[in-house]
N, C-alpha and C positions, 0 to 999 in steps of 0.2 A: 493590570496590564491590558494594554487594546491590542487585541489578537486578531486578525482580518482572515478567515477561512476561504480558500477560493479550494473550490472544487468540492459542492455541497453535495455527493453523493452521500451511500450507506455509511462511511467510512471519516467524510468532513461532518454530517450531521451529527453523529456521534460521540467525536470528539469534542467538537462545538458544543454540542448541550454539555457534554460534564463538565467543560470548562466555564459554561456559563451559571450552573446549577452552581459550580464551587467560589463564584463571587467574580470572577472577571470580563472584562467587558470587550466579548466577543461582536463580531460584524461578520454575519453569512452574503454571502456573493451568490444569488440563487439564479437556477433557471426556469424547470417544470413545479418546483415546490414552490416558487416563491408567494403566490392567490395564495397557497391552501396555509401554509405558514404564516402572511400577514395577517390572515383574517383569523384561524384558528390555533395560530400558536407550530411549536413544536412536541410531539410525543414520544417519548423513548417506552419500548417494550422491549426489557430485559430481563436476564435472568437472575440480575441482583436488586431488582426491583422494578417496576415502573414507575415516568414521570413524566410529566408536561410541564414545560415553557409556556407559561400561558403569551407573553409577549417577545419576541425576537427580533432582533435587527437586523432586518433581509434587505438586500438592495440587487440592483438588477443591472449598477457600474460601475466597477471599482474606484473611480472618479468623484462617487458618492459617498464611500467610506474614508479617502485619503490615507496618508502616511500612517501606520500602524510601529506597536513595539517588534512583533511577532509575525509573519505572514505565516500559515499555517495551508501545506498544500495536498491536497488530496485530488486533485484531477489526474484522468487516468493518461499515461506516459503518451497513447496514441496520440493525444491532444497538445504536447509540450510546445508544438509553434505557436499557440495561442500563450503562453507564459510570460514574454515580454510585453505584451500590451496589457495581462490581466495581471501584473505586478506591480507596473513601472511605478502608477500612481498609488500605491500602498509603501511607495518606499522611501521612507526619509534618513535622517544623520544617521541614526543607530540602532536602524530597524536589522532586526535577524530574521532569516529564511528558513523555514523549518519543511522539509519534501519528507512526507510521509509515503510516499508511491512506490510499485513495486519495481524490482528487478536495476539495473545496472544504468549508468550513465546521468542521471538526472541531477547528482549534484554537480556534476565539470558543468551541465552544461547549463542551469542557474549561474556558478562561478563566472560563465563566460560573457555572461548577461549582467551581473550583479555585483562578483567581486566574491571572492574565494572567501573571504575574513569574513562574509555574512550567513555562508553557508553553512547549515545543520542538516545532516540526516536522518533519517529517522526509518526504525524498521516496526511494523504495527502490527502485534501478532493480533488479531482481532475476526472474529466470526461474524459478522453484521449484513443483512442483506437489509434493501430498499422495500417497505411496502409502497398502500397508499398515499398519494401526494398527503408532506408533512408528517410520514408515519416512519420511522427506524425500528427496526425488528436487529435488538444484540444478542447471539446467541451465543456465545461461548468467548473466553479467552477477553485479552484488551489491554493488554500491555505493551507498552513501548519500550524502546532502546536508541538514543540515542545518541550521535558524534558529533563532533566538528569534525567539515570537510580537510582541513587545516589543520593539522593536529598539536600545533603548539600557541593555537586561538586562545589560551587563555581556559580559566575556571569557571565562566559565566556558566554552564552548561549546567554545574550542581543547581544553580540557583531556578531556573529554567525544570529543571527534574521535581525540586520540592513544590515547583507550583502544580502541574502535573500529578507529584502524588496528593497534595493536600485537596485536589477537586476528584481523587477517587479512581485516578488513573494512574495505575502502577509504573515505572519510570526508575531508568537509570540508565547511567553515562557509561559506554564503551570507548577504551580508548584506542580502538582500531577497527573504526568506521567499515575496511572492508573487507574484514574479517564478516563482519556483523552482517552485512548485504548477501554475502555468500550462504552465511545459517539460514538467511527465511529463503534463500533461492533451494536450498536443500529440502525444504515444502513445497516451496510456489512454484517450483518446475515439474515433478509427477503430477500431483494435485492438482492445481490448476491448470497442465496441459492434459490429464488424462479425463479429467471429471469435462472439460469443456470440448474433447474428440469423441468421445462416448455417450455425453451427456447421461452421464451417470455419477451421483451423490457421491463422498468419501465414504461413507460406509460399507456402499455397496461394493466400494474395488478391493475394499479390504479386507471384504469376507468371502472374496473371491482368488482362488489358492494362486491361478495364474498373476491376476493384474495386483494381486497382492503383490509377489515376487519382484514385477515391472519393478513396482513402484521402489523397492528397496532396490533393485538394481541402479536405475536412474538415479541415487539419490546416493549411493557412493562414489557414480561418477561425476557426479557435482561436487563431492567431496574432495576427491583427484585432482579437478581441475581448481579447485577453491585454494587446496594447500599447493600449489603451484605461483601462488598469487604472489608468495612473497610476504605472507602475514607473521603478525609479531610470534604468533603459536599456530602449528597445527590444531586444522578440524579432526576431532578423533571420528575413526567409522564408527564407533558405537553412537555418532551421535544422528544415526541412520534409524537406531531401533526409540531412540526417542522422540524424533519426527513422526516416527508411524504410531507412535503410542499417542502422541497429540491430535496427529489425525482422527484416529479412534473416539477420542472425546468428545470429538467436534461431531458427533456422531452423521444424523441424517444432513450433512451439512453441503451446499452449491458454492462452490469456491467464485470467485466475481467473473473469471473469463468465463466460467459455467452460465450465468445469469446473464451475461453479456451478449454469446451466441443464442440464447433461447430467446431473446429479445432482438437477436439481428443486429445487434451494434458491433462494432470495429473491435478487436481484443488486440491486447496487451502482446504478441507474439515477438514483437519486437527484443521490446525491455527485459520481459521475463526470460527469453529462449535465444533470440539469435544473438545478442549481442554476449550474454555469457559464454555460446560458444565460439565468439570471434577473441575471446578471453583464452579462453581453452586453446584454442587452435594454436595462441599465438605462445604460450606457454608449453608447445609442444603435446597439448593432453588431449586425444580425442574422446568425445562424448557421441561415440553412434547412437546412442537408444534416445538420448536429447534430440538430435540432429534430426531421426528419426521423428517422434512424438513433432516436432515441430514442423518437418516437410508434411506428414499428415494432415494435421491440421490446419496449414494452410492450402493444402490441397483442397479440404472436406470446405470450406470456405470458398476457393473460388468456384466451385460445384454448385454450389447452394445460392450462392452471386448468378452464376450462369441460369439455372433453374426459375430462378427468380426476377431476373432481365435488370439485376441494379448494376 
């Protein structure tokens, strides 16, 4: 299968090597990696082992790779108006769109570019931060979940899943795509909005009795607003005490909008926060502690904007 990865962060590099390590012939889209990777390969430092790519197929235009079977997306949501230009040309007859990215809205608005029947979602519980150009640091977790946007698109999805599991990447079909969006926003909404206003680790908020409490707060109100959605089953709240238990694993761990502000780049506030509560809102469910976490942080943002004259 030619799989085209655009969006070669901690998260596309990752994927990309294991599917490349398990026999498929992937094409990375790179920007800052791309020197360090042509000349030295790619290295995964994991905690199910490490390995290197000693050669990869990096390009630096989508133009260069062409029509692929699979686009595989990992760029982060802030960036989605770049999407129809870093697509168009990876898209031929029967190519499928695969958005691994977080938070709400991303497959309509693929659909709306692409055509609904190409769309796949994808939810990626995975722990991975970015080292050294060309270096992937996988610390925990790495499994996906995936849908059609479209949910009467047909069976292809299993087939799609065993390629996934057979390259070492655990994998399996939900058939209620957003149902599935809402369970990682039940993490990726404390977590990633508290670790990235604090700048402080999951472990640390966890072992701390207040921001512990937040966080399971916030995380039933996502729950509220989730089973308001209209899904095939209810999220049960118990599945509030198994989010915090995953978190826990993930021990000393920098969620991406964490890693993203300590480096000054743009976060995900959008995708992850406001739009789940224009969900909420509309569904009658308000999410104050959301609302909250989220005016903060974009507060502590434009402060730090202001401080800094960008």
């Amino acid at each position: 299968m030619k799989i085209a990865v655009i969006g070669s962060g901690a998260l596309g590099l990752y994927y990309g090597a294991m599917l490349q390590r398990g026999g498929q012939d992937v094409h990375f889209l790179l920007r800052r990696d791309y020197q360090a990777i042509c000349e030295h390969g790619l290295k995964v430092l994991s905690i199910n082992g490490d390995f290197v790519l000693p050669k990869v197929q990096g390009y630096q235009r989508p133009e260069e790779i062409g029509p692929a079977d699979l686009v595989l997306i990992g760029l982060k949501t802030f960036a989605n108006q770049q999407l129809k230009a870093l697509i168009s040309p990876l898209v031929g007859d029967s190519t499928r769109i695969l958005t691994l990215q977080n938070g709400l809205g991303n497959e309509q608005l693929l659909a709306g570019l692409f055509g609904s029947e190409r769309i796949i979602g994808g939810i990626a519980f995975l722990a991975s931060n970015r080292g050294e150009p060309g270096v992937v640091h996988h610390l925990a977790f790495g499994h996906i979940i995936i849908g059609n946007l479209l949910r009467d698109s047909g069976s292809d999805l299993e087939t799609l899943a065993e390629v996934f599991n057979s390259c070492g990447i655990g994998c399996r079909v939900s058939g209620d795509l957003m149902k599935t969006r809402w369970e990682k926003l039940v993490w990726n909404i404390p977590f990633n909005g508290l670790c990235a206003l604090l700048l402080q680790t999951v472990d640390r908020l966890l072992a701390n009795p207040q921001t512990s409490e937040l966080i399971r707060e916030i995380m039933l109100e996502v729950i509220r607003a989730a089973n308001a959605q209209g899904l095939t089953e209810s999220i049960p709240f118990e599945y509030a005490a198994e989010m915090m238990q995953l978190g826990g694993n993930a021990g000393a761990y920098k969620p991406s909008m964490m890693v993203d502000r300590e480096e000054g780049r743009q976060l995900e506030v959008s995708s992850i926060m406001r739009v789940p509560l224009e969900y909420g809102c509309r569904a009658g469910v308000a999410m104050p502690r959301t609302a909250m976490l989220a005016t903060l942080l974009e507060q502590a943002l434009t402060i730090e904007s202001a401080r800094e004259g960008r």
